[in-house]
N, C-alpha and C positions, 0 to 999 in steps of 0.2 A: 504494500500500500504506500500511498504520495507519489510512485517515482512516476505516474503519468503526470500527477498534479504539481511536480517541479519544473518534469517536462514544459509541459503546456506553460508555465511562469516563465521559462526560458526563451520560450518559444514568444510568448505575448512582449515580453521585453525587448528581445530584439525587435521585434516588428516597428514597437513604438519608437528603437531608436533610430530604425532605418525612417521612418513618418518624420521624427524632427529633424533628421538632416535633410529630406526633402522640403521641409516648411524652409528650411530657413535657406535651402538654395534658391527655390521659386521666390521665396520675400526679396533675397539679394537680386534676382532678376527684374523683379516688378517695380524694386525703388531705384535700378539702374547700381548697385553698392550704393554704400554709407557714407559717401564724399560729400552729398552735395546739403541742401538746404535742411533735409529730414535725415540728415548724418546722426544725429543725437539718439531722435526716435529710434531708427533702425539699428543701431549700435546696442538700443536696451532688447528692442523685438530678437537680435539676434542671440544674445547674453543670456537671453530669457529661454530658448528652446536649445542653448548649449546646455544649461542648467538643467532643461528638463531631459534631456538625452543623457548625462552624465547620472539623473536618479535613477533613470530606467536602466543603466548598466548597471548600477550598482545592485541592481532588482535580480537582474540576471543572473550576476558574478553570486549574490548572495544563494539562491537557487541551486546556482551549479555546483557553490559549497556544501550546501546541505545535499545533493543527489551523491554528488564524494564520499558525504560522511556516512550516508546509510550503506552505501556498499563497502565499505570499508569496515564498518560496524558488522556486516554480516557477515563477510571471508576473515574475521579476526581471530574467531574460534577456530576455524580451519588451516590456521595457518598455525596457532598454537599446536592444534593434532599432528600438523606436518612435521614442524620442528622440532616435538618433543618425543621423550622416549619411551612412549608408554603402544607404540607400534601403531598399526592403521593407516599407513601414510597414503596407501594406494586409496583407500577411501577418500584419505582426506583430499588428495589429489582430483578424484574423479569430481567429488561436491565440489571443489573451488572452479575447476571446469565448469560444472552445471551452475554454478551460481553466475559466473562474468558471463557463459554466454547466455543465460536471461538477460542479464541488466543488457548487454551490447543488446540483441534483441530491442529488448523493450527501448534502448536510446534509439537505432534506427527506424521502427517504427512511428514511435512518438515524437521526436528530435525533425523541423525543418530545417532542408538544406539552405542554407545561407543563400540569397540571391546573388548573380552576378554582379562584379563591380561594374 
């Protein structure tokens, strides 16, 4: 459970940062750049959707930590069975296998590819 719903957070974050880099290139087109008489304005309009692109990453990057931390929470005991010496290695081996390839799984599923630059 959550790793669609970190997904999808990742996924809605990016989106919104790719929307404020487009807002603020169409703005820069439509007042001509920040040069001229509405250079003030368009300098805050632009400052303003930097700021809101810089929350949405951190929305992301925030996300992406928590989808790390659950999977790494879950291969943690498995990796203690590996290491240690109380034997089962080939189990623990096979479940750490089955566990990464769910999560990969479930990140390409869930996980949009980046748009082209």
């Amino acid at each position: 459970g959550g790793v669609e719903e970190l997904c999808a957070t990742i996924n809605d974050a990016a989106d919104c940062c790719r929307l404020c880099n487009e807002a603020e290139t169409r703005l820069l087109e439509l007042l001509g750049g920040c040069d001229d008489d509405g250079g003030s304005e368009c300098q805050r309009a632009s400052l303003s959707l930097e700021t809101l692109h810089d929350a949405w990453a951190r929305v992301g990057e925030d996300a992406e930590q928590r989808l790390a931390t659950i999977i790494v929470n879950d291969v943690e005991g498995l990796t203690v069975r590996l290491f240690g010496n109380e034997g089962g290695h080939q189990d623990a081996i096979s479940a750490m296998c089955a566990t990464l390839c769910d999560y990969f799984s479930d990140a390409s599923r869930y996980l949009q590819d980046p748009p082209p630059p």
